[in-house]
C-alpha positions in Angstrom: 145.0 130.5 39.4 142.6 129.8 42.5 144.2 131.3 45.6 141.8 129.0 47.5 139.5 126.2 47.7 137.1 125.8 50.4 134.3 123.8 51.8 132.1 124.2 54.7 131.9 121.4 57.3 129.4 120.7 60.1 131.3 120.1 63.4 129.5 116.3 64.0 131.4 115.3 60.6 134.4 117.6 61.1 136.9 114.5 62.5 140.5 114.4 61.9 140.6 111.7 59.7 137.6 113.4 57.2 139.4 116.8 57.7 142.6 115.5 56.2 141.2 113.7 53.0 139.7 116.7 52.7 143.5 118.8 52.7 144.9 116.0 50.4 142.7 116.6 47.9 143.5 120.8 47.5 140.9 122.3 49.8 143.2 124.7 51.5 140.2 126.7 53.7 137.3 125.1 55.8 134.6 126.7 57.3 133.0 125.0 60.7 129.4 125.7 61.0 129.7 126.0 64.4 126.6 128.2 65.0 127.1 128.8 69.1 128.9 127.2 71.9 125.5 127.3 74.0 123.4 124.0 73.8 120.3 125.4 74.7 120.9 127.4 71.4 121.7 124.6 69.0 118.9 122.3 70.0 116.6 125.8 69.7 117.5 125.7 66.0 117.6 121.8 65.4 121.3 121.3 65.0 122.2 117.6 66.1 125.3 117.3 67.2 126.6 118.5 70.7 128.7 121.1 72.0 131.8 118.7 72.0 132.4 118.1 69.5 132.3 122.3 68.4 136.0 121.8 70.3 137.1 118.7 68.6 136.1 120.3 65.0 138.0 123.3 65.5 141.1 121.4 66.8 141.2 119.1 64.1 141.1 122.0 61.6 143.5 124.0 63.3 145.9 120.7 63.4 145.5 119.5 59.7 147.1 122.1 58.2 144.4 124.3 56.3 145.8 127.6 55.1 142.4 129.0 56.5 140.0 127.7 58.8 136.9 129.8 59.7 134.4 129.6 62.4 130.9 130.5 61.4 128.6 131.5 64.4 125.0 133.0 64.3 123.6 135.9 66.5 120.2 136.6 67.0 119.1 133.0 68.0 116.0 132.1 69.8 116.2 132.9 73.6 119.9 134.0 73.4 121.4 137.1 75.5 124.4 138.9 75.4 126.0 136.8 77.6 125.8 133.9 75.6 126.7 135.5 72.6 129.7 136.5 74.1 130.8 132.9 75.4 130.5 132.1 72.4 132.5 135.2 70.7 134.6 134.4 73.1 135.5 130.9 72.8 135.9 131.4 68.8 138.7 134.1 70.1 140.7 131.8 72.6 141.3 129.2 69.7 142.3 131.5 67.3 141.1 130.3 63.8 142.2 132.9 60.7 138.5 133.7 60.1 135.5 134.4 61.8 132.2 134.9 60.7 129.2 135.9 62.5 125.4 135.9 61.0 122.0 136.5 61.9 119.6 134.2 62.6 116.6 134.1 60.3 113.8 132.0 60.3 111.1 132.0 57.8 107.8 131.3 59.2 107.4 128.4 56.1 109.7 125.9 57.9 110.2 126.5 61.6 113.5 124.4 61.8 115.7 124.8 59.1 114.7 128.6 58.7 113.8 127.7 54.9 111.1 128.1 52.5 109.0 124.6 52.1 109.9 124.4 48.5 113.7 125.0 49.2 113.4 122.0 51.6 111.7 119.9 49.2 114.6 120.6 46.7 117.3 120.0 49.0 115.4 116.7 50.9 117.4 115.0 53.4 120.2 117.6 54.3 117.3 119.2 57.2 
């Protein structure tokens, strides 16, 4: 038996509508690639959809009935303080989602925006 199925979403496709097709078909856990609550921080690291909708992903999660939903958020980004990184720590916290999980940034010098090798975008073509 599989105690759960995910998938990881990006907030710009995260609606309600997508989110419950999603539940229909067994996912039971969804992970938002939120990344930051700071706009500044997401344009810094080519991300292209806008703070927004960060609020309406996690309430449509939260609302369609996932046994899990996570929150993933990165640390470490390009210009960000401690400050920031606690607005955003702290807006995860206030909406309360089962999971969070925090990462570092890391960006290969190979390809500036997506943080991967050349060869890795080449492979993976349109998704950066």
């Amino acid at each position: 038996d599989i105690d759960e199925v995910a998938i990881e979403v990006a907030p710009d496709t995260a609606t309600a509508t997508h989110l419950a097709g999603l539940r229909s078909i067994g996912l039971n856990r969804v992970n938002l690639g939120l990344q930051t609550t700071s706009a500044t921080e997401l344009h810094s690291i080519g991300r292209r959809y806008e703070i927004p909708m960060n609020e309406r992903a996690v309430e449509a999660a939260l609302s369609t009935g996932f046994d899990n939903v996570c929150v993933d958020l990165i640390y470490g980004l390009p210009n960000q303080d401690d400050d920031a990184w606690l607005a955003s720590l702290n807006w995860v916290a206030d909406r309360r989602p089962e999971t969070e999980l925090n990462f570092k940034f890391y960006r290969q010098a190979t390809n500036k925006i997506a943080g991967i090798s050349d060869e890795a975008a080449a492979f993976l073509g349109g998704f950066f």
